[in-house]
C-alpha positions as CSV (number, residue, x, y, z in Angstrom):
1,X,206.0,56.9,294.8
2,X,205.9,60.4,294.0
3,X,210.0,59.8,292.7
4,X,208.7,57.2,290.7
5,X,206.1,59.2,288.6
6,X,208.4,62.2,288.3
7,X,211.1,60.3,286.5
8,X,208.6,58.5,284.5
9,X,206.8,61.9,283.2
10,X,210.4,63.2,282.4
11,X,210.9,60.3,280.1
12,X,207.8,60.5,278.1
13,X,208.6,64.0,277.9
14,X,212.1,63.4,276.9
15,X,210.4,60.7,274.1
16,X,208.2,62.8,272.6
17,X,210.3,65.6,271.9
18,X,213.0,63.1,270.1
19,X,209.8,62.2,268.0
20,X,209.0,65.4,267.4
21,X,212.2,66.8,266.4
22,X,212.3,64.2,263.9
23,X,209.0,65.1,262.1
24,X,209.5,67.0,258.4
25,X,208.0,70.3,258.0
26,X,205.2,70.0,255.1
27,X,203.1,72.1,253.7
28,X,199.8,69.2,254.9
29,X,201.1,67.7,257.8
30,X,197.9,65.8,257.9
31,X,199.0,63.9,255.0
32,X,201.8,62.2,253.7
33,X,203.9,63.4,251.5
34,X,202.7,60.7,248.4
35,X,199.1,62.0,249.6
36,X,199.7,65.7,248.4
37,X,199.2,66.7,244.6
38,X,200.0,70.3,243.2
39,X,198.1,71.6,240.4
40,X,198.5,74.1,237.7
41,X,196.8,77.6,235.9
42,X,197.2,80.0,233.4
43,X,197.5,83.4,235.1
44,X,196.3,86.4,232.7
45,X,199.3,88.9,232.2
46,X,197.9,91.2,229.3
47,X,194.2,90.9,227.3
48,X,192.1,89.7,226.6
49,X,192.0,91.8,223.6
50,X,189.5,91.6,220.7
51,X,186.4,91.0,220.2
52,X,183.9,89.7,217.5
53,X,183.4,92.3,214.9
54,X,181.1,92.4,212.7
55,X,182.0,95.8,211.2
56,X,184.0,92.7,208.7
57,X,181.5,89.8,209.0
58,X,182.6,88.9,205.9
59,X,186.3,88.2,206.7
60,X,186.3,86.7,209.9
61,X,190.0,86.6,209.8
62,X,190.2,89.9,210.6
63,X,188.9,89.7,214.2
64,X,190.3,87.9,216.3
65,X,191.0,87.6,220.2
66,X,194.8,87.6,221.6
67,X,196.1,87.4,225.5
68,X,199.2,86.6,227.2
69,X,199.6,84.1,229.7
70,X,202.2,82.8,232.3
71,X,202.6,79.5,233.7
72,X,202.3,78.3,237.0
73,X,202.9,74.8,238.3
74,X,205.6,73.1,241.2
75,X,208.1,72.8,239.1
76,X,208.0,77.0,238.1
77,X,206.0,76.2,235.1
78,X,207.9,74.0,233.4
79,X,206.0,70.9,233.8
80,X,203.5,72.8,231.2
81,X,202.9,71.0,228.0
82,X,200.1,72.7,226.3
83,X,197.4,74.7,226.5
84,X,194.2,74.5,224.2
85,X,191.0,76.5,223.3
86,X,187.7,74.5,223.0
87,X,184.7,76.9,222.0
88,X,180.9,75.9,222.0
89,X,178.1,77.6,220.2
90,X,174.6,76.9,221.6
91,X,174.1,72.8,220.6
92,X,177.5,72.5,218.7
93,X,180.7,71.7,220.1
94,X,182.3,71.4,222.5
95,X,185.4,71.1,219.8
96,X,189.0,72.0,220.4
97,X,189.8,75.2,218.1
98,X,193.7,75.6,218.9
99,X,196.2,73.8,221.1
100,X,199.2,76.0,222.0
101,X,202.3,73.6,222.9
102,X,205.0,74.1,225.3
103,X,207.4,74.8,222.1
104,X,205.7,78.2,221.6
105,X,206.1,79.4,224.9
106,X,208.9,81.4,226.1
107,X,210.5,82.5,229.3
108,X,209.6,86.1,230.8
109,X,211.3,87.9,233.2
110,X,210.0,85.9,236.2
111,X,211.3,83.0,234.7
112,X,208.0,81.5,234.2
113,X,206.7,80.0,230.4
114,X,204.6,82.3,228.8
115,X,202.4,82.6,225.8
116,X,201.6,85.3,223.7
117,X,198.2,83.3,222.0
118,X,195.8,84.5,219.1
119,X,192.7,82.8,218.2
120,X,190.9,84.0,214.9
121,X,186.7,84.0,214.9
122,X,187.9,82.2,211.4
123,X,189.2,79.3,213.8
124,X,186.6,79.7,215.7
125,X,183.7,78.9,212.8
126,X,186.4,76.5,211.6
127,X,185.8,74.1,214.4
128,X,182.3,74.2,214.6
129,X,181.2,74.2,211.1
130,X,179.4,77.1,211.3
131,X,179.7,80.5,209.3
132,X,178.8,84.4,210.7
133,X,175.1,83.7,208.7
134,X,174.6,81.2,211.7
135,X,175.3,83.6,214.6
136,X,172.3,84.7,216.5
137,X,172.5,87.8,218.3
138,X,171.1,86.5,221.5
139,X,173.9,83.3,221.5
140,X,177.0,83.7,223.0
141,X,180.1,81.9,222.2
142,X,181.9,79.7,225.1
143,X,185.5,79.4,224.9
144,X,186.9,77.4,228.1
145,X,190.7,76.5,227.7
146,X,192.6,73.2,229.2
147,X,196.0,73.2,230.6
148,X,197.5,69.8,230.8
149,X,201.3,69.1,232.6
150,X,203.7,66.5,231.2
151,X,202.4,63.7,233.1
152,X,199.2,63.9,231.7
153,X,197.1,65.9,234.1
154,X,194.4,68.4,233.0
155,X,193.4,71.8,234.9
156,X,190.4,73.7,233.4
157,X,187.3,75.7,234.6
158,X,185.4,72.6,235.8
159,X,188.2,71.1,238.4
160,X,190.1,74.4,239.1
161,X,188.9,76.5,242.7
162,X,186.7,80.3,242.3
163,X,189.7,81.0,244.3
164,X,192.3,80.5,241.6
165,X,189.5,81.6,238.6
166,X,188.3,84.5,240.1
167,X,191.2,86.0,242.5
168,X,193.4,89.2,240.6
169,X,196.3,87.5,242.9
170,X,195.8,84.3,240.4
171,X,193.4,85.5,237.6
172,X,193.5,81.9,235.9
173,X,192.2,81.8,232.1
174,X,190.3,79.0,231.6
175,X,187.2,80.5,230.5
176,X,185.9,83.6,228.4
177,X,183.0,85.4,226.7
178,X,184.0,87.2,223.9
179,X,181.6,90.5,223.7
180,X,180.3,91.3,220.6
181,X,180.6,94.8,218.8
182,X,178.0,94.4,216.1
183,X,175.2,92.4,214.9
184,X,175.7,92.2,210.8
185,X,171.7,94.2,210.1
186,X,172.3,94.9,206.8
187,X,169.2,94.4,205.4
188,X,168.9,92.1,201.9
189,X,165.4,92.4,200.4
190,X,165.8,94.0,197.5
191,X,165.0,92.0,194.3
192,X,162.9,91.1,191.6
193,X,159.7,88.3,192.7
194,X,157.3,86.5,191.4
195,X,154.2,87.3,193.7
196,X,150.7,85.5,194.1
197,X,148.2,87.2,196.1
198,X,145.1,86.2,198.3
199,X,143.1,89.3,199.7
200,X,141.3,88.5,203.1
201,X,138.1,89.5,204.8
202,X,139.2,91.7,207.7
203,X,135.9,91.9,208.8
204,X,135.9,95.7,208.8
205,X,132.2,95.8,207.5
206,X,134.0,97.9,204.0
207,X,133.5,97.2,200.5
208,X,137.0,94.8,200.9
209,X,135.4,92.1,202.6
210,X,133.5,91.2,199.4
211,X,137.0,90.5,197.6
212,X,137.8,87.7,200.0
213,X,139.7,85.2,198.7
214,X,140.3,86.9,195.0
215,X,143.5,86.2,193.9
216,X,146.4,88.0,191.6
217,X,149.3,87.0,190.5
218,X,152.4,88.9,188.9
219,X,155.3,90.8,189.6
220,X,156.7,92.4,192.9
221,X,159.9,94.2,192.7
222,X,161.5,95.6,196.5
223,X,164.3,98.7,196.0
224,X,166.5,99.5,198.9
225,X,166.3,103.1,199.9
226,X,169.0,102.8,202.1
227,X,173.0,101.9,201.7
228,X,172.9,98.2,201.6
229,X,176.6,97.5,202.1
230,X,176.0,99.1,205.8
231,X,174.9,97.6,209.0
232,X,171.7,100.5,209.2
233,X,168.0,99.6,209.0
234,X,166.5,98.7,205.7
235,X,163.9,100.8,204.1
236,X,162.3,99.7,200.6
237,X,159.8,101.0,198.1
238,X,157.7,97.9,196.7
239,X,156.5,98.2,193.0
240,X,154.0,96.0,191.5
241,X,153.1,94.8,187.8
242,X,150.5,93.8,186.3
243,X,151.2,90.7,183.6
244,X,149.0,91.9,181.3
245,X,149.8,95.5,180.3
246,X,153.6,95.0,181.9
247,X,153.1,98.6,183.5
248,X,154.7,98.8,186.9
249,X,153.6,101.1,189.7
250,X,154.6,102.0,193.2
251,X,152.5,99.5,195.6
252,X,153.2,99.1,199.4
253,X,150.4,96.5,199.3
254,X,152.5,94.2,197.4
255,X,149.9,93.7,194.9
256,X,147.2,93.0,197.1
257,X,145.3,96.0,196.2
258,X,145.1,94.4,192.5
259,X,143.2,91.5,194.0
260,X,140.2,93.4,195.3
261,X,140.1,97.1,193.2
262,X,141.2,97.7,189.2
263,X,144.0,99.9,188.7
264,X,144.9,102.9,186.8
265,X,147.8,103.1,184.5
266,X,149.3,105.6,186.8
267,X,148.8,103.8,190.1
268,X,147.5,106.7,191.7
269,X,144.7,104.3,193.9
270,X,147.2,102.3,195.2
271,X,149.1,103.0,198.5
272,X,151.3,105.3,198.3
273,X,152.3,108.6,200.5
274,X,155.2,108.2,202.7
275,X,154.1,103.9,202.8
276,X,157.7,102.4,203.5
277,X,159.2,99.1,204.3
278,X,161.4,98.5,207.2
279,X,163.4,95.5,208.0
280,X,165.9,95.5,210.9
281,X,167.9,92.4,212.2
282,X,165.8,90.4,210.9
283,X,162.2,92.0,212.0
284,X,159.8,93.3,209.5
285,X,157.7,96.2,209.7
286,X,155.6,98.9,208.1
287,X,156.6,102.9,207.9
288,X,154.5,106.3,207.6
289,X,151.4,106.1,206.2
290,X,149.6,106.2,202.6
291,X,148.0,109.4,201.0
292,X,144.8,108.6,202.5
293,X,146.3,108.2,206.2
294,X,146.3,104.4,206.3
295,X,148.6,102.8,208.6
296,X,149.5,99.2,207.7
297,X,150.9,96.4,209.8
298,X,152.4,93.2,208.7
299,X,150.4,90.1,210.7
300,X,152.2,87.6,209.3
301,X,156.1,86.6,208.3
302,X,156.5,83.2,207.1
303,X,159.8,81.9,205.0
304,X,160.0,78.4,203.6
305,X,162.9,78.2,201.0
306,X,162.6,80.3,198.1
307,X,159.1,81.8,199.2
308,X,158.6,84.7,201.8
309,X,154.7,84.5,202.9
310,X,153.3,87.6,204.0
311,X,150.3,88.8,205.6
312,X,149.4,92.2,206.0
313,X,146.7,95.0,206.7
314,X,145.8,98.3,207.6
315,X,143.6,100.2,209.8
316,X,140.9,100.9,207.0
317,X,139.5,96.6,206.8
318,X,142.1,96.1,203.7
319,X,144.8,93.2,203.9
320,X,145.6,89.9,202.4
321,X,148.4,87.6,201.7
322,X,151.1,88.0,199.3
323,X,154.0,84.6,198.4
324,X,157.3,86.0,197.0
325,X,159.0,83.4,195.3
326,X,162.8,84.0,194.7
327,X,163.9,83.0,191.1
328,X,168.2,83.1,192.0
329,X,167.8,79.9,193.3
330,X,168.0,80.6,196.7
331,X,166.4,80.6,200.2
332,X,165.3,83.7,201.6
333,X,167.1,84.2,205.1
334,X,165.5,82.2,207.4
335,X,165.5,85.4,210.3
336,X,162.6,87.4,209.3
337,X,159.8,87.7,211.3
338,X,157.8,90.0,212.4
339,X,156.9,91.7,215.9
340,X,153.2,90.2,218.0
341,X,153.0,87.9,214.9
């Protein structure tokens, strides 16, 4: 009996090995070999370089982002048959900015395709219909690239492992934020308006609250003080004139002062002293202070087209409201606003 299951355990033994000798090596064992697909990435070689600049907002040719990337696949890369940028910009896009194909790629050293790419911010607006006056400082742009193989697969951010995005060893490039260098500031109030004024009661207990609702109507005019070709700060001097007599003085309260006191020829009882404006990526405020020591604040920024509503007062009971109405034929930018409004 014992002879019996000695011979028997030699020949399952002698069985299994034959079966196991014959038994491929493969990567997954666990699956066959129809069962196991290989995918694809871009790894980053040099760059990202570039970055939005908005030192030349207005040429948006001239910034631009370029990288180079190698190709990596089963087949050495060479089942690679494009690679393509899509960006998206808050609610528009996504939309496909540039497609590289395989006949722009070369060989490098390793024998892998590479790319040497460049994508202009020019492209970039391109795609979305939108130009640098649309850009919002606190908006990002989202460029996420697709590489798709010969036989029509796709590899991108959303079905490609952290391990293969994120890893140096891989360091695949399917998705970037490109940083920005410079918000565009430059400040563009100065002009010539047509300007209707309502005072308001600030209920300040002053002499001013009896002008409440008196109205005035003429011209404002805002000069720059500052360089307005550059990205700094903007600080204005506002004169006013009064229709009738044509005489134009120095005004920070854009008039409103006419609605409420009658002015001298040389405008010295309106606000004056160091009273500046200030506008600053958008955000409107008051500087320094008049020649009596009033500070003014602006408590209300409102654009709608061609007219710029403000409301304004100071720490005396004065204020009001003044419309500027643009006679260009344009909007004012649609960005102003001003701070704990």
């Amino acid at each position: 009996m014992k002879k019996i299951s000695f011979y028997t355990l030699a020949l399952c033994l002698g069985i299994l090995t034959i079966f196991s000798c014959q038994e491929k090596e493969r990567a997954f064992p666990e699956f066959g070999d129809d069962d196991v697909l290989t995918g694809a990435y871009p790894r980053l070689v040099e760059g990202v370089f570039g970055d939005l600049d908005y030192e030349h907002w207005d040429n948006p040719d001239s910034s631009s982002l370029s990288f180079v990337v190698e190709f990596y696949d089963a087949n050495q890369g060479r089942d690679a048959a494009s690679y393509s940028w899509s960006a998206t910009y808050g609610n528009l896009g996504p939309e496909v900015v540039k497609t590289f194909n395989s006949s722009e790629f070369t060989t490098n050293a390793d024998g892998l395709p590479q790319l040497s790419g460049t994508i202009t911010f020019a492209e970039i607006f391109g795609a979305l219909g939108m130009t640098i006056d649309d850009f919002e400082l606190t908006q990002d742009f989202l460029l996420d690239a697709t590489l798709t193989l010969n036989d029509g697969r796709s590899f991108s951010f959303a079905n490609s492992g952290s391990n293969v995005i994120g890893q140096p060893t891989h360091n695949a490039l399917f998705r970037y934020t490109p940083p920005v260098t410079k918000k565009p500031c430059n400040s563009i109030l100065a002009g010539e308006y047509n300007a209707k004024v309502k005072v308001t009661n600030q209920m300040a207990g002053i002499g001013w609250d009896g002008c409440d609702g008196n109205e005035w109507s003429g011209t404002v005019r805002i000069e720059a003080e500052h360089d307005p070709t550059t990205f700094d700060a903007g600080s204005y001097v506002v004169y006013s004139t009064e229709p009738m007599t044509m005489i134009e003085n120095e005004d920070a309260s854009f008039g409103i002062y006419r609605g409420c006191y009658t002015i001298n020829d040389e405008g010295t009882n309106l606000p004056l002293g160091d009273l500046r404006i200030t506008e600053s990526c958008g955000k409107m405020g008051f500087a320094g202070s008049s020649q009596w020591g009033e500070v003014w604040t602006f408590v209300k920024v409102e654009v709608d087209g061609p007219d710029l509503l403000l409301g304004m007062t100071n720490d005396y009971g004065e204020g009001g409201e003044v419309t500027l109405t643009r006679t260009d034929g344009t909007a004012w930018q649609t960005d102003l606003f001003c701070e704990g409004c």
